[in-house]
N, C-alpha and C positions, 0 to 999 in steps of 0.2 A: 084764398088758399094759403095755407102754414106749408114754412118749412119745417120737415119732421126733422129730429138728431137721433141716427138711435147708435148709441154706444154698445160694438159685440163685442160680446165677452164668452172664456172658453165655459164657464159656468154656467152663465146668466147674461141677458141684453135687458137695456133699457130704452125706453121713448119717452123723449123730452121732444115739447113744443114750447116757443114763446110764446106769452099774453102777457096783457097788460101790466100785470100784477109780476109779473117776473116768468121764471121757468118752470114750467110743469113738469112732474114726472105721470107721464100715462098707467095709469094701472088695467091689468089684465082682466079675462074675464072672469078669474077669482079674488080679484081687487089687491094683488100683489103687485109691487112697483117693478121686481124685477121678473122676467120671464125665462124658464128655464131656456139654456139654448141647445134645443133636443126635436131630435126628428125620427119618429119611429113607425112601423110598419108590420100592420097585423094583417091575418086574411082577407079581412074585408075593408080596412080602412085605411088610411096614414094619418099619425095623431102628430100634435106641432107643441110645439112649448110647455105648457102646465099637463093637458090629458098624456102627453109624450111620456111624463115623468112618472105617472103614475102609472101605465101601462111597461116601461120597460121593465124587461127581461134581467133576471136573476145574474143570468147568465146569457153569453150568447150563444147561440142554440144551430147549428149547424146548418141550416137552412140560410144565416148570414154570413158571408166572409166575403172579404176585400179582395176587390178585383180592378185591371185597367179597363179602363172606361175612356177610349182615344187618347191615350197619352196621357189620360189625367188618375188620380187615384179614385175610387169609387168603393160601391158595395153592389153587391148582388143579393138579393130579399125575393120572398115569396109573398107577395102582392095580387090581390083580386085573385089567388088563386092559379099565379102563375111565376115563374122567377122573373124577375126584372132588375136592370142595372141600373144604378142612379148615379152618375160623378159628383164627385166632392161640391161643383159648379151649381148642379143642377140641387141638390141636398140645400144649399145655402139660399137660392132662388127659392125653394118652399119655404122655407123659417123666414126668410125677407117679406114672404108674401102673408105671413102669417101678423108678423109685426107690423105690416102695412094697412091690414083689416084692422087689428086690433087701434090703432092710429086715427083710422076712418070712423071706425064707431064713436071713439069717445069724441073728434072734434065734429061728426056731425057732417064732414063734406071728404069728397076724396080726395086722397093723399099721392101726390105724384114724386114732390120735391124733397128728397133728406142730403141729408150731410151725415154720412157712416163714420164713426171709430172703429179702427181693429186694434188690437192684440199688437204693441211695439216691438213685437219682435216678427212679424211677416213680412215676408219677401218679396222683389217686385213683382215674382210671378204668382202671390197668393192676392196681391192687392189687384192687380189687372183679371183676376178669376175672379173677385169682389165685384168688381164693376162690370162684369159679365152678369154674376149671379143678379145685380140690381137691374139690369136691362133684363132679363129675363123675367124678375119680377117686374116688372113694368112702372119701373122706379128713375128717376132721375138722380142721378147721383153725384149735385153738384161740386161735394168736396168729399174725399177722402183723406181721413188723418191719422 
């Protein structure tokens, strides 16, 4: 078992593994190296990274706006057909979980172990929601940097 790297970015994230040969960069399932970082929500589904990007909204449509979510910032979205609140926490925990599939495909076994990059300008309390979001995706998150 690899340890995965994935570097977030407010754009775009990447997944790097070691091998032999040096550092791979993981390509998606449209064979892009980087993956949008986007999380979006139709009536019947939630799309993650690349479908995310091509499915979002013009505009945002009234049916979304930001809401607390126990003390943390969130959205409120019409989902399966009913409203429902996501925290910023729980939002990061899907995209995590999305790059962790996408990780598991290409090496072939499951992915537990990463090493996250954020954004050098977050906070302790956006890095400590980080390593919530990775335990929620059922990620081990040996170094954050």
């Amino acid at each position: 078992m690899s340890v995965v790297g994935i570097d977030l970015g407010n754009l775009a994230s990447y997944i790097a593994v070691a091998r032999n040969r040096g550092i791979d960069v993981i390509a998606n399932e449209v064979s892009n190296r980087d993956t949008p970082s986007l999380v979006s929500f139709g009536p019947k589904q939630r799309s993650l990274g690349e479908p995310a990007k091509t499915q979002r909204p013009r505009s945002v449509s009234s049916t979304q706006e930001l809401v607390d979510v126990d003390g943390e910032v969130g959205v409120r979205v019409n989902y399966k057909g009913e409203p429902q609140c996501f925290s910023a926490t729980q939002l990061m925990a899907m995209y995590l979980g999305k790059l962790r599939d996408t990780a598991a495909n290409e090496l072939k076994a499951p992915v537990s172990d990463v090493v996250v990059s954020v954004p050098g300008w977050f906070n302790d309390k956006q890095r400590r929601a980080m390593l919530d979001a990775c335990q929620i995706a059922n990620l081990n998150c040996l170094r954050l940097m």
